[in-house]
C-alpha positions in Angstrom: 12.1 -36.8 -5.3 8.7 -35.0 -6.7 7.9 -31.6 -5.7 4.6 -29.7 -6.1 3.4 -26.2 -5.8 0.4 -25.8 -3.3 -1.8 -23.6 -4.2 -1.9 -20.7 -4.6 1.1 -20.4 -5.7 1.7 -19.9 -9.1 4.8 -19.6 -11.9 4.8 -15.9 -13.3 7.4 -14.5 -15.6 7.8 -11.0 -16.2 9.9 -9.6 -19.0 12.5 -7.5 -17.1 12.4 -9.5 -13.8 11.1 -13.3 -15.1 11.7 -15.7 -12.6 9.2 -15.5 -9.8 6.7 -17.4 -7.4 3.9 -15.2 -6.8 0.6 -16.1 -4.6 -2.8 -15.7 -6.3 -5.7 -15.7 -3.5 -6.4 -17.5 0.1 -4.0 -16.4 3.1 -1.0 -15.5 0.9 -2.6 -13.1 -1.3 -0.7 -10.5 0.4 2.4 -11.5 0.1 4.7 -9.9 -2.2 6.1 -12.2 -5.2 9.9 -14.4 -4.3 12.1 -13.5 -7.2 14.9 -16.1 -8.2 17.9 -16.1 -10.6 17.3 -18.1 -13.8 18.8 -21.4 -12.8 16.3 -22.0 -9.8 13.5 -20.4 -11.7 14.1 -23.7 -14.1 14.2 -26.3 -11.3 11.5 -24.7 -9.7 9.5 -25.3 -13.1 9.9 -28.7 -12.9 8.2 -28.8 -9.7 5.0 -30.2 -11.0 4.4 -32.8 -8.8 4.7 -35.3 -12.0 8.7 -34.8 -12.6 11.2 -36.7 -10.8 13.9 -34.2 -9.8 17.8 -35.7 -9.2 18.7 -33.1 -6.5 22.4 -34.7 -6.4 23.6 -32.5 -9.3 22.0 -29.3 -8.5 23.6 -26.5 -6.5 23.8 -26.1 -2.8 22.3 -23.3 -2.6 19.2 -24.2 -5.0 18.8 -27.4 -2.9 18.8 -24.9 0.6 15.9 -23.1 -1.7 13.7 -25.7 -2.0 14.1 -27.2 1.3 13.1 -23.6 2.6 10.2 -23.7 0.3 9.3 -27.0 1.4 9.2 -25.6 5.3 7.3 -22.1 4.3 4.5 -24.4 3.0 5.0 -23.4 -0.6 5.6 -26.6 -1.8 5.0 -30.4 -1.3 7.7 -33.0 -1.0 7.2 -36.9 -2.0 8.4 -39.9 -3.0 5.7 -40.7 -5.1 4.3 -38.5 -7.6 2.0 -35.6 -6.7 -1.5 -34.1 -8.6 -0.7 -32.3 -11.5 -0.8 -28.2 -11.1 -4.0 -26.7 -11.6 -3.8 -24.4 -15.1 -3.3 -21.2 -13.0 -0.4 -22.3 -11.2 1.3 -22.8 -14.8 4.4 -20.8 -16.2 3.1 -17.2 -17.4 5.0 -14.6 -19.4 3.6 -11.1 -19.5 5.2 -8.4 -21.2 5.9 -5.5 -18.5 7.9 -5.0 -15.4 6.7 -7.1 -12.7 3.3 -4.9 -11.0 1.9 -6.9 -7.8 -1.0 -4.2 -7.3 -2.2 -1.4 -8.6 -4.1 1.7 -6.6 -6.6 3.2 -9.2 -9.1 6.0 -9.1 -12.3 5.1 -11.5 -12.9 8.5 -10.8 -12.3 12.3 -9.7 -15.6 12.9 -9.1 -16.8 12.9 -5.0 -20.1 13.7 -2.8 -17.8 15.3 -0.4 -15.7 18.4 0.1 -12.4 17.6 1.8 -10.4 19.9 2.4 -7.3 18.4 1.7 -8.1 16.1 -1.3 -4.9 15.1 -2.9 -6.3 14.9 -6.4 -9.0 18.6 -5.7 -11.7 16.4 -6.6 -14.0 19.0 -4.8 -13.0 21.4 -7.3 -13.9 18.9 -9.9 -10.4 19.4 -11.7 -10.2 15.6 -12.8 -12.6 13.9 -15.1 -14.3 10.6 -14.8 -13.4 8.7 -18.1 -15.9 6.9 -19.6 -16.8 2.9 -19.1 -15.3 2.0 -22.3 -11.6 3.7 -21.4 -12.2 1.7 -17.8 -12.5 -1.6 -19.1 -9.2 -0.9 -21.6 -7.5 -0.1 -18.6 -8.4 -3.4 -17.0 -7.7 -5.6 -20.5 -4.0 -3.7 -19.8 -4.0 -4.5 -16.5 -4.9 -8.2 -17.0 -2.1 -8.3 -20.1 0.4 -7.2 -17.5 -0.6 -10.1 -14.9 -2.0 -8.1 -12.0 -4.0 -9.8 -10.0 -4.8 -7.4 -7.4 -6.1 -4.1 -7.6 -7.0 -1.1 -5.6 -9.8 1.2 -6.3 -10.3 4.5 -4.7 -11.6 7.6 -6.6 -13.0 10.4 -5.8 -15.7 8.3 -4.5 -15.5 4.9 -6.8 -19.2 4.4 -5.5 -20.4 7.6 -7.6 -20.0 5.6 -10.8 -23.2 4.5 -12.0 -21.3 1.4 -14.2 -19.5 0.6 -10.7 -20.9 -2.7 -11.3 -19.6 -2.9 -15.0 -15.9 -2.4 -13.7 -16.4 -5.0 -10.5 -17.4 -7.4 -13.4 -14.5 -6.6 -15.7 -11.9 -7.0 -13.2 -13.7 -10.3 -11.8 -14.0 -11.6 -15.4 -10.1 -11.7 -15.3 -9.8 -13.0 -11.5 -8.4 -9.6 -10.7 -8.9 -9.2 -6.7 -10.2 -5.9 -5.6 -8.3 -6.1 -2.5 -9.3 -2.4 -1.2 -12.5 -0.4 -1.1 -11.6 3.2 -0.5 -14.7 5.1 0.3 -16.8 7.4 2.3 -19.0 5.4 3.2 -22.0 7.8 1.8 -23.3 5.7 -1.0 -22.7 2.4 0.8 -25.4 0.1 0.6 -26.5 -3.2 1.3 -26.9 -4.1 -2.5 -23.8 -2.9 -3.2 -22.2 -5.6 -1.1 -24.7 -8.2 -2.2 -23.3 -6.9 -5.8 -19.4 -7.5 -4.6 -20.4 -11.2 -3.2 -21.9 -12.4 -6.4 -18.9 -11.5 -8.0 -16.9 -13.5 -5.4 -14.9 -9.8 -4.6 -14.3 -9.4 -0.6 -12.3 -6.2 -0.4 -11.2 -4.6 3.1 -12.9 -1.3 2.8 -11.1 1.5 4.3 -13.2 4.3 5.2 -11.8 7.9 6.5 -12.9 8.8 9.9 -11.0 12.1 10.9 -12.0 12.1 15.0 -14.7 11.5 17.3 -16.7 15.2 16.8 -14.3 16.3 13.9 -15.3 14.1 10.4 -17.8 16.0 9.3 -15.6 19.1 9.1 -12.7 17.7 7.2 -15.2 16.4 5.1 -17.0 19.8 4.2 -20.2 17.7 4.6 -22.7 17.7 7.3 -23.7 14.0 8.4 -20.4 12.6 7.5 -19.7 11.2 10.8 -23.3 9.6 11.3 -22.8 8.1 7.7 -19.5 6.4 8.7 -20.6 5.1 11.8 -23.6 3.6 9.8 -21.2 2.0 7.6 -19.0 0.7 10.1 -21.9 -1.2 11.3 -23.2 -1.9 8.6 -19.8 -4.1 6.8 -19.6 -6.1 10.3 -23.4 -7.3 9.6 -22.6 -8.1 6.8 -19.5 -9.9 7.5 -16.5 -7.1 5.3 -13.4 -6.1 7.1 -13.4 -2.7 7.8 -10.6 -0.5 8.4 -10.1 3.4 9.0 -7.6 6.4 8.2 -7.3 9.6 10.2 -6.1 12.7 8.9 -4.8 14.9 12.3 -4.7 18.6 12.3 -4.7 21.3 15.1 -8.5 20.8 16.0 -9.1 16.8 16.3 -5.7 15.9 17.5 -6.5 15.8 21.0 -9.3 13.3 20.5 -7.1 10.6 19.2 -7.5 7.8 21.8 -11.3 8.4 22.2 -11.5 7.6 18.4 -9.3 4.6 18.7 -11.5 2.9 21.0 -14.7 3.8 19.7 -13.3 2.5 16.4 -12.1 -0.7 18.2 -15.7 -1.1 19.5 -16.6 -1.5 16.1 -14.2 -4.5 15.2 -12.3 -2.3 12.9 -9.5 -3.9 11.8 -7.4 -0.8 12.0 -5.8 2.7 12.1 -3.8 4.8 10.1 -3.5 8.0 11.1 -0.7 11.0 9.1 -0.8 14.3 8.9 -1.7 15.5 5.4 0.9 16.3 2.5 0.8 20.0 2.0 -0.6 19.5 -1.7 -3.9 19.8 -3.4 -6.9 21.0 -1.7 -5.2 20.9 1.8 -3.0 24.3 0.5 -5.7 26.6 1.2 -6.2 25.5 4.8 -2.4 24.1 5.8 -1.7 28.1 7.2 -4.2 27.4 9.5 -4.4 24.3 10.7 -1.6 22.1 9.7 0.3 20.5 12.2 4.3 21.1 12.5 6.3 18.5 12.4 7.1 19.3 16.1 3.1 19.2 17.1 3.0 15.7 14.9 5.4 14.2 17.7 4.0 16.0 20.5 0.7 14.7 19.4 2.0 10.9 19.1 4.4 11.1 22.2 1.6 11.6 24.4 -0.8 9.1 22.9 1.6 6.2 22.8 1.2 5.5 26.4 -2.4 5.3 26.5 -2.4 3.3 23.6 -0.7 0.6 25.7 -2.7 1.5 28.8 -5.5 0.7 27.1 -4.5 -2.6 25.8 -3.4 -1.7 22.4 -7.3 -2.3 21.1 -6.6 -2.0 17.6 -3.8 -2.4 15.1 -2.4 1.3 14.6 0.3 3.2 12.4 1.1 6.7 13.7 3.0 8.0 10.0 6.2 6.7 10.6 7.0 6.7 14.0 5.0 4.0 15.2 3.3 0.7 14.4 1.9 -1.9 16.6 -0.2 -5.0 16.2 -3.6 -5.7 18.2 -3.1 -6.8 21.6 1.4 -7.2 21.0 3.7 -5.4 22.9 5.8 -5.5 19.8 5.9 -2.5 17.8 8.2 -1.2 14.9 8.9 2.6 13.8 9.0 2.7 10.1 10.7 5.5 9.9 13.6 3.4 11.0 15.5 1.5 8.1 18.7 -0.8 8.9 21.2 -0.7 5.6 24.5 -2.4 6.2 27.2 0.1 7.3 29.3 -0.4 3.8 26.1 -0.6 1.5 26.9 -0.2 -1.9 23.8 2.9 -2.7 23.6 2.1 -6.3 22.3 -1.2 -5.4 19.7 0.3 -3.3 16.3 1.6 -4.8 15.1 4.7 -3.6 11.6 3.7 -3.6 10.9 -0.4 -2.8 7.4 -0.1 -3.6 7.6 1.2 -7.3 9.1 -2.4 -8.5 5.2 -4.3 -7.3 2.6 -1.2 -6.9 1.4 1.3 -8.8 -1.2 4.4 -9.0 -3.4 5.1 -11.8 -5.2 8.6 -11.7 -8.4 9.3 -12.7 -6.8 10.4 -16.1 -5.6 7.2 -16.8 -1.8 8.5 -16.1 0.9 5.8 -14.7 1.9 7.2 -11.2 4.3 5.7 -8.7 1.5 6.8 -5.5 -0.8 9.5 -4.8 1.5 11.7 -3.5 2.8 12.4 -7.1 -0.5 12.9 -8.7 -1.6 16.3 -8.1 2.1 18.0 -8.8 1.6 20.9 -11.3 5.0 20.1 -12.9 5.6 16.6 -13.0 1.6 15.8 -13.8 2.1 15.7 -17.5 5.8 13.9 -17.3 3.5 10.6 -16.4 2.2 8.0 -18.9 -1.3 7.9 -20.5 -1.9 4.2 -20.4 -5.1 4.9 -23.0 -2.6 6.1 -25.6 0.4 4.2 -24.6 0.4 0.7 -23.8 0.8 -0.3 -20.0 3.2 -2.9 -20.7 5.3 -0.4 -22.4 5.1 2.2 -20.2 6.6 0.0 -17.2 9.6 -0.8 -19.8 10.3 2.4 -20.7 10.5 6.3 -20.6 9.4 8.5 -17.4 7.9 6.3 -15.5 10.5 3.4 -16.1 13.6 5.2 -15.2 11.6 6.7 -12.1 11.4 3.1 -10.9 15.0 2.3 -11.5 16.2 5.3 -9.4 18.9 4.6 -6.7 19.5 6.1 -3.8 23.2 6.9 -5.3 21.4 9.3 -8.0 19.8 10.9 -4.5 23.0 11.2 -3.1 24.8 12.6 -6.0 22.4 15.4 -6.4 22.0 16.1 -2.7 25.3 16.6 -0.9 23.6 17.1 2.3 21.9 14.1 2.4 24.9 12.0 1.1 27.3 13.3 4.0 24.0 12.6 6.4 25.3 10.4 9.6 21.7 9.2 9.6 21.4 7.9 5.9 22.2 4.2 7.2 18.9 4.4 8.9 17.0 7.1 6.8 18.0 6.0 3.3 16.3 9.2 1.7 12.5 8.9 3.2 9.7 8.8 0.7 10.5 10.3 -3.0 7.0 11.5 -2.9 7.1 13.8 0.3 11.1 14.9 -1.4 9.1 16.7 -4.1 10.1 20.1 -4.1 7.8 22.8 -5.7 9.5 23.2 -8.8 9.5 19.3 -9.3 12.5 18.8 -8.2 12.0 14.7 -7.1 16.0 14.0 -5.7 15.9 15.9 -2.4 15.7 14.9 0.8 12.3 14.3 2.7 11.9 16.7 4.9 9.7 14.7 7.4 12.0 12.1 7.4 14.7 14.6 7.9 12.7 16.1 11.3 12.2 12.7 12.3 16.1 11.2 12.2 17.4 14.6 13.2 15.2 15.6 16.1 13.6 12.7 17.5 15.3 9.5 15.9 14.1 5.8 17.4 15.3 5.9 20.9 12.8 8.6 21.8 10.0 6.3 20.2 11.3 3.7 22.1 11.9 5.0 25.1 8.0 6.1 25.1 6.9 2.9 24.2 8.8 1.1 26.5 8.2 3.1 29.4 4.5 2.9 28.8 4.8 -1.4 28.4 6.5 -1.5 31.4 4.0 0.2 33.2 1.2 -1.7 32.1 2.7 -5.0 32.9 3.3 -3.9 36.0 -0.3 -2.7 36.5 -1.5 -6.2 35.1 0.1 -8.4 37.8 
């Protein structure tokens, strides 16, 4: 029996977790890489469309694998043999921990004054490193076998060598998967520029509230400016999708700015209530939300999302997330652990084993929400004076990734003698960050969440309000 991978699927090997299918480009380039033990991994080499495999001496289970394979559409099956693999669906080995994506700011520079900038790029406290240190990061990045990467700044289009870096990265087939921007500096050359170098991010553009952008933003015209690029990605055929920070002064205006956003074939919205960190300290006293207003504020919007036919896909923060147009909606919040799960096989945070955050001083970050911290800022590599693939091996950053929830319980009795950690499982080690840099405590949105509102009362909103509009639609 032959067996072939179809594209784009490719053999990838990483030095600490080496055995792995992982999708390249087309319709699966979203899709996170499959990890196998090493027997498989083998067998799963020898899937070349030119080997013929005896299956009656493998394993069970490894003959269940392929078959499952064989049905997701990852690989072929014949009798006969198959092309030969194109080179990029070859075996690779790359040196580092296993990074699907990285999020990277090319700058900390910005046109714009927000007022609750994680990284205080309106107070200009970042640099922008020069072109040279840029494309080093990207050689790294390629050595380390990402293939997708996310580029948000400041404002990446400030750069005058933007083009230089979209070049570098394509030069390697690195994706730019995301465009996080403004929108003030976009232009139609810009996306010409992004087409001749076969890039076709989603650009996700920050629209705070019909009436409300342009304060968030500190900048007169900000609205009109996002509007025009809105527009201006559908002509030109980019997805476009939108963020939305909610405070005390826009958060009535929430379903107004879902549909108007909808009207615009954006794809969709996320909308959170800032971290208390960076810029946003100065104004949080004033017009932060409480945890308590956040739920209010989603409570009674959930029903008119569904009475108005659920126009676009949406994420309230963690409470609620629902697809365009489905009835079926998820509250991430939420997690489902088995009742006897052994915590010190659980990782505190998923994401850190396939993404990444690089800060606009070329420092190894597991997200955003780690970046501006005064004490733990230095603790994080300098990929310009350490190597990348080092850094994911090793030190800091390495045993940050490795964390287990059992090293959250053991230094936060609370939490471990929580009857909601089955179903909370710590929250997000960014938002647990305590002032002095304490990272194992509990999250304290999560907390509010599981304590005082928990699924049920999501649910019972959501399903009240799908009810009633399939009872209004017959």
């Amino acid at each position: 029996m032959y067996y072939r991978l179809n594209e784009p699927w490719a053999f990838r090997g990483w030095k600490k977790l080496p055995y792995a299918l992982r999708a390249e480009d087309g319709e699966r380039k979203y899709d996170k890489p499959k990890f196998f033990d090493k027997e498989i991994f083998l067998l799963l080499l020898n899937c070349n469309g030119e080997t013929d495999l005896d299956l009656s001496g493998i394993r069970e289970a490894d003959r269940k694998i392929l078959e499952e394979l064989t049905q997701e559409g990852i690989l072929q099956k014949s009798q006969t043999k198959l092309p030969p693999l194109h080179p990029a669906q070859r075996y690779h080995v790359y040196p580092s921990r296993c990074l699907q994506s990285v999020h990277w700011s090319i700058t900390g520079k910005c046109n714009f004054q927000c007022r609750h900038c994680l990284v205080s790029a309106p107070e200009a406290r970042h640099p922008q490193l020069p072109l040279e240190d840029c494309l080093h990061i990207i050689d790294s990045l390629a050595e380390c076998g990402v293939l997708q990467v996310e580029i948000t700044g400041g404002e990446p289009l400030l750069r005058d060598d933007f083009e230089q870096i979209v070049a570098a990265l394509s030069g390697y087939h690195i994706e730019i998967s995301v465009l996080f921007t403004n929108a003030s500096l976009l232009t139609p050359a810009v996306l010409d520029m992004l087409k001749r170098y076969h890039q076709n991010p989603v650009f996700q553009l920050s629209f705070d509230g019909l009436g409300h952008h342009d304060w968030l933003r500190g900048v007169p015209g900000a609205e009109k400016e996002a509007d025009a690029a809105f527009r201006l990605l559908r002509e030109h055929g980019f997805s476009a999708t939108a963020a939305m920070c909610i405070h005390k002064e826009n958060r009535h205006c929430l379903r107004d700015t879902v549909q108007y956003l909808s009207d615009l074939n954006v794809l969709s919205l996320r909308v959170n209530a800032p971290q208390v960190m960076g810029v946003w300290k100065q104004y949080a006293d004033q017009y932060a939300l409480s945890e308590k207003e956040v739920w209010s504020t989603y409570r009674t919007y959930i029903p008119r999302y569904f009475a108005d036919g659920m126009p676009i896909d949406l994420e309230l923060d963690g409470y609620f997330r629902c697809k365009k147009g489905s009835v079926e909606y998820s509250v991430p919040y939420y997690r489902s652990y088995e009742p006897d799960m052994d915590w010190h096989k659980a990782y505190y945070c998923e994401s850190l084993h396939f993404n990444a955050y690089i800060s606009p001083e070329a420092r190894l970050v597991p997200c955003m929400g780690f970046s501006d911290h005064p004490v733990l800022r230095d603790k994080f590599p300098d990929i310009l004076h350490k190597p990348l693939s080092e850094v994911t091996r090793k030190g800091f950053y390495y045993d940050l990734a490795g964390t287990r929830i059992s090293d959250l319980l053991e230094q936060d009795p609370e939490c471990k003698a929580c009857e909601h950690l089955p179903h909370c499982g710590g929250g997000c080690m960014a938002e647990s960050i305590t002032d002095d840099g304490k990272m194992l405590a509990s999250a304290t949105r999560c907390c509010f969440f599981h304590k005082h509102v928990g699924r049920d009362a999501v649910s019972a909103v959501a399903d009240q309000a799908i009810r009633a509009m399939q009872k209004n639609d017959k």
